[in-house]
N, C-alpha and C positions, 0 to 999 in steps of 0.2 A: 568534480570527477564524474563522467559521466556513466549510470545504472540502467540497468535492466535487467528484469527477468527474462528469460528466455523464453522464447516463444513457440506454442505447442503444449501447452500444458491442457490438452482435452483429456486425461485416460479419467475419465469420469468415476467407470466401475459404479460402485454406491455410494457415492460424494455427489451430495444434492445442495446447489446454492440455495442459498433463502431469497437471490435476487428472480425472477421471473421474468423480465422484458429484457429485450435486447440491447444492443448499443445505438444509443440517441446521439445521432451527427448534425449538425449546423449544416446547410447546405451547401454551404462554400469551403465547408472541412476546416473551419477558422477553430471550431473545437468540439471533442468528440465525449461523451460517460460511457465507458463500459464496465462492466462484470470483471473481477479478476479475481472473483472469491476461488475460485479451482486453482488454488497456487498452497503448496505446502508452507506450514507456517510454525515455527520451530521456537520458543521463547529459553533463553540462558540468563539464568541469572547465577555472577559467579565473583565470588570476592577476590579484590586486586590481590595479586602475586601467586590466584591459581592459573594451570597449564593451561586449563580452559578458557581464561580473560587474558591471557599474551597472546593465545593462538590466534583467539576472537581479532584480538590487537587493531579493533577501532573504538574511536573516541565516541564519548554522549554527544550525540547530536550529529552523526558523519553516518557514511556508508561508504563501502567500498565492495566490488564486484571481484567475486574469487575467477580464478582460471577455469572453474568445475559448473562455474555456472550461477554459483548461491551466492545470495547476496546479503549482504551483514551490516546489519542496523544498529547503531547505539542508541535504541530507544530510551534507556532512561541510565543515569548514574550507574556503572553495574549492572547493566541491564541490556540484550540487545534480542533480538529478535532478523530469522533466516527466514530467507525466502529461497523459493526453488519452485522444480516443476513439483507438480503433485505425487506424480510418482514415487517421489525421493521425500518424504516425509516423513518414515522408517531409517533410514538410511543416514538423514543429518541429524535426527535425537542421537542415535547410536555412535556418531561419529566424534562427540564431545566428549573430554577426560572429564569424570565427575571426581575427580580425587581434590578431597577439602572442601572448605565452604560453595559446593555449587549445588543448583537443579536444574534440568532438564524438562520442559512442559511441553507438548505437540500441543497445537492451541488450532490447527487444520481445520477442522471443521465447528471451529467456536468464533471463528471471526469472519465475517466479511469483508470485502474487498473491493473498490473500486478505482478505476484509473479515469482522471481526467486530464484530458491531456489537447493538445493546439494553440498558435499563437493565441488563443486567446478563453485557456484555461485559465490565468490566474487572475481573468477578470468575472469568469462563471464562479470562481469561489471565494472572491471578495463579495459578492453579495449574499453569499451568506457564512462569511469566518472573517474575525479581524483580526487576521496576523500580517502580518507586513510581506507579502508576496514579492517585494525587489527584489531584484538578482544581489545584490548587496547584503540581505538580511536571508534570504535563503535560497542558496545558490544550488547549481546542479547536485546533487548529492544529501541537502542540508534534511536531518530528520527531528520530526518537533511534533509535539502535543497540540492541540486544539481544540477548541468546541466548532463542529463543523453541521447548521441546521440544528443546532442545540443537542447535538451528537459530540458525547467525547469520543475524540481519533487521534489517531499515530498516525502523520502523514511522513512522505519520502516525497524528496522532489525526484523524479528520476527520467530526466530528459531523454525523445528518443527522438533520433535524424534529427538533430538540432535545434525540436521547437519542444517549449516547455511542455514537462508532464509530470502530473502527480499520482500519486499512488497513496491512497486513502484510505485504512483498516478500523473496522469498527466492531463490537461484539454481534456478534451473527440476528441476534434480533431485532434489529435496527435497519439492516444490512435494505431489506426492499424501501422502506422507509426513505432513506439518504440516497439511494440510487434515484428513486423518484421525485428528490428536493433538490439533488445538483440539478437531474435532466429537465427540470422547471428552470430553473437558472439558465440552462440554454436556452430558452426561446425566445430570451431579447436579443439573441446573437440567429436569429433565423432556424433553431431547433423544432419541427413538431413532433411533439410527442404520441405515443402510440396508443389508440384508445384505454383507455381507464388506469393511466399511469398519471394522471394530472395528481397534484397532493390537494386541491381547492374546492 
């Protein structure tokens, strides 16, 4: 099922990335690292048969895209995680029934964020993650754990215009770190990188 965040999440305000360089394109747009630590990020964890885990009502390992815009991760057993514009960070904690075993975390400015995405992202991150990239093993939507550059992350597959893209969340001090080991990973695909962003 095909995800995205919606696009325009600049209201910065004082929400400072930990990433600094821009987005590192291949030059034939074959695939692209950007920044997408400015996106609201909402963590639920809520025991089965509370309002808050029917409403959630996706499975571990799935996402689905609400009509409002946010989009809803089964991170983990019981466990899922929102996305939205930044703006709306206040607005989706608030919006969860915490009645019974549940919590509420805004985790917004504790995680980083990045998206890699073009026919030929899931070959800039096969060289450095070994999870099984087919469309068969994780298809548009599928959400899964990894060591990604020897970084634990919570990826989303979340395709957009038809060509593969991922969306790659890390704890915020790591966040420049991985941003500058995927956009090494592009320069066998034709990527240069921006001075003093090399990891070597």
């Amino acid at each position: 099922m095909p995800t995205s965040i919606p696009r325009g999440c600049d209201r910065m305000s004082d929400f400072k990335s930990p990433i600094t360089a821009g987005t590192v394109t291949a030059a034939d747009g074959s695939v692209a690292v950007a920044d997408e630590t400015a996106t609201a990020k909402v963590v639920v964890r809520a025991a089965a048969g509370t309002a808050a885990a029917t409403d959630l009502g996706v499975g571990f390992g799935e996402s689905r895209l609400r009509a409002d815009g946010t989009l809803v991760c089964g991170t983990r057993p019981e466990e899922w995680t929102l996305f939205a514009g930044l703006e709306r960070a206040g607005e989706l904690a608030a919006s969860i029934d915490t009645t019974g075993f549940v919590s509420v975390l805004d985790i917004t400015h504790g995680r980083a964020m990045i998206r890699v995405s073009g026919p030929k992202a899931a070959k800039v991150l096969e060289k450095v993650c070994n999870v099984d990239l087919s469309d068969d093993m994780t298809p548009d939507g599928a959400v899964f754990s990894a060591s990604v550059a020897k970084v634990t992350c919570d990826l989303l597959r979340s395709d957009r215009d038809g060509e593969p893209s991922y969306l790659i969340s890390c704890e915020r001090s790591f966040g420049g770190y991985l941003h500058a080991a995927l956009a090494d990973a592009c320069t066998e695909f034709g990527a240069t990188l921006p001075a003093g962003l090399g990891i070597h």
